[in-house]
C-alpha positions as CSV (number, residue, x, y, z in Angstrom):
1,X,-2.4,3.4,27.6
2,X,-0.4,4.6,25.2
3,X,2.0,3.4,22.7
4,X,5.7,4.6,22.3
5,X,8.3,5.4,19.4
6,X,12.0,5.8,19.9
7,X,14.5,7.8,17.3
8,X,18.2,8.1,18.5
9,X,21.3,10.2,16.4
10,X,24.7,9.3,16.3
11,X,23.6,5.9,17.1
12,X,20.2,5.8,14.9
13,X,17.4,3.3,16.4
14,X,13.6,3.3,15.6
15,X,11.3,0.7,18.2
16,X,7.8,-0.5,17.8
17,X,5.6,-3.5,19.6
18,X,4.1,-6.4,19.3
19,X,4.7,-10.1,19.0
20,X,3.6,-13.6,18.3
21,X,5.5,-16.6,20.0
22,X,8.9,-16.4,21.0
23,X,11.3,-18.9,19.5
24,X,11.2,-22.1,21.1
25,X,7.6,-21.9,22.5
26,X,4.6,-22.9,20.6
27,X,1.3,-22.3,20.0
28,X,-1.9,-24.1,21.7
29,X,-5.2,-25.0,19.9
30,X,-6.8,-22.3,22.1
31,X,-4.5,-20.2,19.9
32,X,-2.1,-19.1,23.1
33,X,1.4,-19.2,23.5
34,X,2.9,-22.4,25.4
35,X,6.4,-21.8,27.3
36,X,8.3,-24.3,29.6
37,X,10.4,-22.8,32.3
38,X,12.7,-25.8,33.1
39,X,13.7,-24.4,36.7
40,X,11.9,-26.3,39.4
41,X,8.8,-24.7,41.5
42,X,6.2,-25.5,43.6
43,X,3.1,-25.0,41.7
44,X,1.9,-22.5,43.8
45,X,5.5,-20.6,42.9
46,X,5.0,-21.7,39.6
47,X,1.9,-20.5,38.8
48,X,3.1,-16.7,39.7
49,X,5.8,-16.9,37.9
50,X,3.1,-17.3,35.2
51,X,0.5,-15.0,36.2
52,X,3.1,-12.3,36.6
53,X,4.3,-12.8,32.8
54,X,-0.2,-12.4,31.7
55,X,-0.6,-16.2,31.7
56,X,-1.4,-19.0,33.8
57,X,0.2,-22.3,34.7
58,X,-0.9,-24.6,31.2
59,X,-4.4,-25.9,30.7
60,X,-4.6,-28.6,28.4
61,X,-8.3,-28.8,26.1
62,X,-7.3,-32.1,23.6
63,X,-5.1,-34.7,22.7
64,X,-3.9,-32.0,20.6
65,X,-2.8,-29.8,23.0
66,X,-0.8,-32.8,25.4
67,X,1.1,-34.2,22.8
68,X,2.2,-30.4,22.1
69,X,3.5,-29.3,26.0
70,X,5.1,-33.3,25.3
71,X,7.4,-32.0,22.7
72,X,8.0,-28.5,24.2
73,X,9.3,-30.2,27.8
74,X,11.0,-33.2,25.8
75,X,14.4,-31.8,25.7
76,X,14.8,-30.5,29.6
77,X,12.4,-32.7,32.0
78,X,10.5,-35.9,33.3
79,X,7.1,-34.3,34.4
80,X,6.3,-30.8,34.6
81,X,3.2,-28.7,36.7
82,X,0.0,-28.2,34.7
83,X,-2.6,-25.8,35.7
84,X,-4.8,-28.2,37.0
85,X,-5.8,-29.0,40.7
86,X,-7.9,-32.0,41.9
87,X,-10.5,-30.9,44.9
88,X,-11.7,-34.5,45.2
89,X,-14.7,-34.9,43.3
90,X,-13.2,-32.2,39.9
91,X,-10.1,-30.7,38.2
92,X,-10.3,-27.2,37.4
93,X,-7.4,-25.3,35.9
94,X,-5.7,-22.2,36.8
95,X,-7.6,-19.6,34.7
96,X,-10.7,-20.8,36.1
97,X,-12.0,-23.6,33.4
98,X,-13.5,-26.6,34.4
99,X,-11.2,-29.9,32.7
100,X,-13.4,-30.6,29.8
101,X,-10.6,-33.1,28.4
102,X,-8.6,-35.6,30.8
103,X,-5.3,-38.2,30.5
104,X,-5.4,-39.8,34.2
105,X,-2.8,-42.6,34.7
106,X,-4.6,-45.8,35.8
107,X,-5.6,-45.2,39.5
108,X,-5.5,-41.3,39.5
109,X,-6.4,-39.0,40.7
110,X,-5.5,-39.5,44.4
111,X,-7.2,-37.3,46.5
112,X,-4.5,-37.2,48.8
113,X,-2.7,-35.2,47.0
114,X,-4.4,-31.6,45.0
115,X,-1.6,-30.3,41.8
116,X,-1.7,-31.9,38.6
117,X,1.5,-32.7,36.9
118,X,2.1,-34.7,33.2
119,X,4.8,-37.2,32.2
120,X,6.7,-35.9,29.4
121,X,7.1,-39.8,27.9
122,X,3.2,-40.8,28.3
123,X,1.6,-37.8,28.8
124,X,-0.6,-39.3,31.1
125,X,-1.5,-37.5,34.7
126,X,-1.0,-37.9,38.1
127,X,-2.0,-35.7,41.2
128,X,1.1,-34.9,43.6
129,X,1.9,-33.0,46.7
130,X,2.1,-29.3,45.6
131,X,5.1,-28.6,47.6
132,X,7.0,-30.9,45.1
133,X,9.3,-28.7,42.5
134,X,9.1,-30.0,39.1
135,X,9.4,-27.8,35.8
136,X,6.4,-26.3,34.6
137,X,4.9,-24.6,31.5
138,X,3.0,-21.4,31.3
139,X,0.5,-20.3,28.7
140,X,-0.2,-16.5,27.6
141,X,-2.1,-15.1,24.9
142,X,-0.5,-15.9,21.6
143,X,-0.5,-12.8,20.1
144,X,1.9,-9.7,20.5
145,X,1.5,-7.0,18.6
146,X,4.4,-4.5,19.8
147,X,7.4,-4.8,22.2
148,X,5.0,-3.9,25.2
149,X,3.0,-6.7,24.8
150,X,6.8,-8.7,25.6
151,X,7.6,-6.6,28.3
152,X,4.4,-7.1,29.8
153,X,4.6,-11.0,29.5
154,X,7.6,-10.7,31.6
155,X,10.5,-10.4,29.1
156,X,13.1,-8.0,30.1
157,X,15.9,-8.8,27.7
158,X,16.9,-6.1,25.1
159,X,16.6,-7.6,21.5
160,X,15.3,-9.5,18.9
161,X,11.9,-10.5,19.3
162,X,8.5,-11.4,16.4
163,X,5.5,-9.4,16.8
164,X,1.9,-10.1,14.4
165,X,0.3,-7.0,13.1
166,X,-2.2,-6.9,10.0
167,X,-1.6,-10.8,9.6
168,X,1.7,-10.8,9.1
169,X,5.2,-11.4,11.8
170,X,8.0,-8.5,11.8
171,X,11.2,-9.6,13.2
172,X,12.0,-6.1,15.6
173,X,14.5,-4.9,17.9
174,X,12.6,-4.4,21.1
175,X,14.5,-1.9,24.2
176,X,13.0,-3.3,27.1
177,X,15.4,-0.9,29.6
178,X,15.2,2.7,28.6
179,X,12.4,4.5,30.6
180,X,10.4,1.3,31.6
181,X,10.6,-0.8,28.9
182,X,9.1,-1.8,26.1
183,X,10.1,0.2,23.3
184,X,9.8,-0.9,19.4
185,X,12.6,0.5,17.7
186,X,12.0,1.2,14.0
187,X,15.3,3.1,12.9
188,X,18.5,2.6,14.0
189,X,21.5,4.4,12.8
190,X,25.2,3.1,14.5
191,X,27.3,3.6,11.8
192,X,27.7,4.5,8.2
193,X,28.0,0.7,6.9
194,X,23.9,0.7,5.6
195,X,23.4,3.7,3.6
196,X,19.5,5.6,4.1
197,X,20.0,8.3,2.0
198,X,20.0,6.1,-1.1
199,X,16.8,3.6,-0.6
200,X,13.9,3.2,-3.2
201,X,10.1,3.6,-2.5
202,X,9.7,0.2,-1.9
203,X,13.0,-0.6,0.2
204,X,11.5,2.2,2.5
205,X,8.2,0.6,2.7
206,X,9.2,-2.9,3.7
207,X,12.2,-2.0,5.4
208,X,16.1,-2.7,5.0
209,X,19.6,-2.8,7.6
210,X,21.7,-5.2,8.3
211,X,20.7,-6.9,11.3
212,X,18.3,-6.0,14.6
213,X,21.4,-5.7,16.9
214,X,22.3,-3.3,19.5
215,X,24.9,-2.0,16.5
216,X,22.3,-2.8,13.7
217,X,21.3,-0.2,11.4
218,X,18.2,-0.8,9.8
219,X,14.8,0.6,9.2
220,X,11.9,-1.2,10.3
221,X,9.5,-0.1,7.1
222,X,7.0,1.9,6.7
223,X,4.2,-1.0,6.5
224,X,5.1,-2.0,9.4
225,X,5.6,1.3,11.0
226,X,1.7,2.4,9.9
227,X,0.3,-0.9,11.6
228,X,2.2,0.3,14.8
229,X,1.0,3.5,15.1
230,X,-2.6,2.9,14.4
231,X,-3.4,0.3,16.6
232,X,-3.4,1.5,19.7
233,X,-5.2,5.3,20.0
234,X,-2.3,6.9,21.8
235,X,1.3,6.8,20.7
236,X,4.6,8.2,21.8
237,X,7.7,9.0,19.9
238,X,10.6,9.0,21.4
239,X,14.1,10.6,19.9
240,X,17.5,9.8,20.8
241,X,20.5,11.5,19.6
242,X,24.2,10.2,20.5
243,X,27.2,12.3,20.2
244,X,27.5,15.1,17.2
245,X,30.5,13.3,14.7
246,X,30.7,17.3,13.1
247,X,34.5,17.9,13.1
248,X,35.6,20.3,15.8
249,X,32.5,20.1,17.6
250,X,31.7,21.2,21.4
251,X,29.2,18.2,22.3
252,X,31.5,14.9,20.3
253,X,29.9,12.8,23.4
254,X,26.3,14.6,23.2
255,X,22.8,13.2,24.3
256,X,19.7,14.7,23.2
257,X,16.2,12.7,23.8
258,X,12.7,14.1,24.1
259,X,9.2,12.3,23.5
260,X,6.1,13.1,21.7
261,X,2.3,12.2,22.9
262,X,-0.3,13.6,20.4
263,X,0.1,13.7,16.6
264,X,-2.5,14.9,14.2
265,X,-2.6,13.8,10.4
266,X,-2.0,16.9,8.0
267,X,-1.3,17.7,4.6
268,X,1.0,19.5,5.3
269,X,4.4,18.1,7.2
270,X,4.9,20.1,10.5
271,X,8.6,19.3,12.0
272,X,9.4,20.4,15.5
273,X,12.8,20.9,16.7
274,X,13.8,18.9,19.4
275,X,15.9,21.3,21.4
276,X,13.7,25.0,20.6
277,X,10.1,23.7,20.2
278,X,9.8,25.6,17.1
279,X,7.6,24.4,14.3
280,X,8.0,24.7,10.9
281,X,5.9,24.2,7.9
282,X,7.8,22.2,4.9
283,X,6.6,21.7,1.5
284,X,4.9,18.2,1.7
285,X,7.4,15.6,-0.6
286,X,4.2,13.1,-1.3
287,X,1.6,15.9,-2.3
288,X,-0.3,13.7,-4.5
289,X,2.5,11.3,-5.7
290,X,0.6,8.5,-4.4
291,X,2.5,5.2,-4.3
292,X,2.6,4.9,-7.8
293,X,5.9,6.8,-7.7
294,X,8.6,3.5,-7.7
295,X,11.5,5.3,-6.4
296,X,12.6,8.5,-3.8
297,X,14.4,9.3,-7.2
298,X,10.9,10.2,-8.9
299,X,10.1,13.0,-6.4
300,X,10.3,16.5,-7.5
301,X,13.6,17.9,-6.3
302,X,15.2,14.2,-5.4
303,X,18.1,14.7,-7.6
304,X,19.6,17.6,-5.7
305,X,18.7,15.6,-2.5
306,X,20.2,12.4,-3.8
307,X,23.2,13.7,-5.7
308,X,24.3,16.6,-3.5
309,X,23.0,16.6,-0.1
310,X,22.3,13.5,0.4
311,X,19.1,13.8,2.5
312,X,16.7,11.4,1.2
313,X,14.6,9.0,2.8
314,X,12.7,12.1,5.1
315,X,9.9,12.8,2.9
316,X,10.4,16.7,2.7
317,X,10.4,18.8,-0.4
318,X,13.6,20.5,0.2
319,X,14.9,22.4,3.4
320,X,14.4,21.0,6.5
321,X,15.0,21.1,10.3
322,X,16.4,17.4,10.8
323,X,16.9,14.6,8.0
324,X,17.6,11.4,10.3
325,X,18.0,9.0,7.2
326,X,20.9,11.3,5.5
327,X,23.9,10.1,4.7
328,X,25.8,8.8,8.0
329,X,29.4,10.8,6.8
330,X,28.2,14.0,4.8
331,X,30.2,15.8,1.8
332,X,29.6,18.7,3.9
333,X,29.5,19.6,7.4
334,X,28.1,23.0,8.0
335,X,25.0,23.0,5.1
336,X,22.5,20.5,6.2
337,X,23.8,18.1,4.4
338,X,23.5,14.1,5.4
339,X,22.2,13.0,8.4
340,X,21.6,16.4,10.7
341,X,19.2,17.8,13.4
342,X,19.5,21.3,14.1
343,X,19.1,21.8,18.1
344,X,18.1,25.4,18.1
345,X,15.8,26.0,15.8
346,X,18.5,27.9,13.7
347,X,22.0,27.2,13.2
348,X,23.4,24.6,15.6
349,X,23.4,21.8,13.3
350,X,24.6,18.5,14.9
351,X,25.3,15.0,13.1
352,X,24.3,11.9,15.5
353,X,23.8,8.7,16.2
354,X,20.2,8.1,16.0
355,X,17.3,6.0,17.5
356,X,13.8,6.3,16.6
357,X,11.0,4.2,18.8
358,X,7.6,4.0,20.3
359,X,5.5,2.4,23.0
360,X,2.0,2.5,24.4
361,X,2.2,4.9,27.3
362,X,3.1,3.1,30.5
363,X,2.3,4.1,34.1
364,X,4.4,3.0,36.6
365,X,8.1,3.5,38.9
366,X,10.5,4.3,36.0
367,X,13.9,3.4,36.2
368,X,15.5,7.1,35.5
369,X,12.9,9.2,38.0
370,X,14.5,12.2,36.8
371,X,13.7,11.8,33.0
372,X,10.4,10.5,34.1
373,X,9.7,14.4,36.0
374,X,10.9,15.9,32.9
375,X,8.6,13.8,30.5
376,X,5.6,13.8,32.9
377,X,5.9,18.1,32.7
378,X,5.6,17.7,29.0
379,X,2.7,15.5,29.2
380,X,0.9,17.7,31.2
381,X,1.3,20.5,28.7
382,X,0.2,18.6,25.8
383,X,-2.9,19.2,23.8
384,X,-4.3,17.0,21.2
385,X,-2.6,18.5,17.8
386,X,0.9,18.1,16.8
387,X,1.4,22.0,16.9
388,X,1.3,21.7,20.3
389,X,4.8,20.9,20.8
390,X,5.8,24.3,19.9
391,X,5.1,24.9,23.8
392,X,7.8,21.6,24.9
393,X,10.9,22.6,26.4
394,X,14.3,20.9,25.4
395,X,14.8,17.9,27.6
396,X,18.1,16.3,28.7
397,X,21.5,17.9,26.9
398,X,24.6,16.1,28.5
């Protein structure tokens, strides 16, 4: 599988994923996420709802653990399905486990009956026909480390979601509809009201915007953005680019995307552009400046870049073939100044929205089947060193 990032211009956005519980759920002694789904089921119904979201209908281990899926039902129901089932001499819950810990009401279990279900008051059990619909509560692994792990729990919602990565939760803006789902944005760029170009070392490394919105700006940080990347063996980038705000230009409602499946570390910074394939070699901006450099302004060349062209925040020397964290409204239009990408390797320069993400790579039916052909001929093309994108073709100019 493999893990995907998404960059878009003219509307910037950058997606990573991962996540611990979502708000309003809680976490089990068993260390797993606990979530109640207040529309009545069956438990048969109820159960794969849960199994298709990775879990299971709720086990319960301790006192602990009941007096927890209490408080989580409290507000909505009466009783709610558990994983267990009664065949007459044991209860055994959903994922297979044998029920180590038990709360029987006086008199239960009746054998008559096979589903086990809890009173939210007591939290004592009782066995009841499993045709009954009552609310329920799933359990899934506690632990998401990217916005995959949430689209493959069964959360289809674009937006804010928490992922855990190196011991530590990141609030992140999650796409869960472009190309299948499940993309961890980690720089977006909607309009010019958070300046990039501007940032210090350390805003860059833990991250800065105002607000994980579909409008947001922000980027995610580069902590974060390490821990994202180097989890998972196989990572994809994905670029977005939304209209070209250059005055007088041919493509004002423009879309440019493309993805990117094998990268290689280097010393030296190889940039490919998105429309021409062509690679070029840059002088390296962190060549032994270390992270004891405070601020971009300590870099060598940074003044021009701050002052003049505004282009910081890309980690290149000088020139360049794209500079995604420029400023949003350059002082100049036509000089690679600001926030630019240039398309053809030469001279079309445009000035986008932007959207930077990635995922794990996801098999499957996607959504936009052409896109998917066009990404899948890429893939197939694709050896494992980032030079090897010299040989992608431009995908999807509209």
């Amino acid at each position: 599988m493999k893990r995907l990032l998404t960059l878009l211009c003219s509307v910037a956005q950058i997606f990573l994923v991962g996540a611990d519980c979502a708000a309003g759920d809680a976490t089990n002694t068993q260390e797993h996420c606990v979530h109640l789904e207040a529309t009545k089921s069956s438990w048969q119904d109820a159960e794969s709802f849960c199994t298709s979201r990775g879990g299971h209908l709720t086990s319960v281990h301790n006192a602990f653990d009941m007096t927890l899926l209490r408080q989580v039902a409290s507000d909505s129901c009466s009783n709610f399905w558990t994983g267990g089932t009664f065949d007459g001499s044991k209860c055994l819950w959903s994922d297979g486990s044998e029920c180590k810990y038990t709360n029987w009401k006086s008199g239960q279990p009746d054998p008559s009956n096979k589903c086990v279900s809890a009173d939210v008051k007591s939290g004592l059990w009782v066995t009841e026909n499993c045709n009954d619909e009552l609310c329920f509560i799933c359990e899934t692994a506690a632990v998401m480390s990217d916005c995959l792990d949430w689209y493959k729990a069964g959360f289809k919602d674009d937006g804010q979601y928490s992922i855990f990565l190196g011991g530590n939760n990141y609030d992140v803006y999650c796409d869960m509809t472009t190309y299948d789902g499940g993309w961890t944005v980690f720089q977006k760029r909607s309009d010019g009201s958070t300046a990039f170009w501007n940032k210090t070392w350390s805003e860059y490394k833990n991250g800065f915007g105002n607000g994980l919105t579909p409008t947001g700006n922000y980027w995610l940080g580069n902590d974060a953005l390490h821990l994202l990347t180097s989890k998972d063996p196989n990572v994809t980038l994905r670029v977005e680019m939304h209209g070209d705000g250059t005055p007088g230009t041919v493509n004002p409602d423009g879309y440019w995307w493309n993805h990117y499946f094998e990268f290689l570390k280097r010393t030296i910074i190889l940039f490919e552009s998105i429309s021409t394939g062509k690679t070029s070699s840059e002088t390296p901006l962190l060549d032994g400046m270390t992270s004891l450099v405070p601020t971009v302004l300590r870099f060598p060349l940074s003044i021009a870049s701050t002052t003049l062209t505004k282009t910081v925040g890309w980690w290149l020397h000088n020139c360049a073939m794209a500079s995604l964290n420029g400023a949003y409204t350059p002082t100049d239009w036509n000089n690679g100044y600001g926030i630019f990408w240039i398309i053809d390797g030469s001279e079309s320069v445009i000035h986008p929205r932007v959207l930077l993400s990635s995922r794990q790579l996801v098999e499957g039916v996607s959504e936009a089947p052409d896109e998917r052909e066009q990404v899948d001929a890429i893939r197939s093309r694709s050896v494992p060193h980032v030079t090897s994108l010299s040989d992608q073709e431009p995908l999807g100019t509209f």
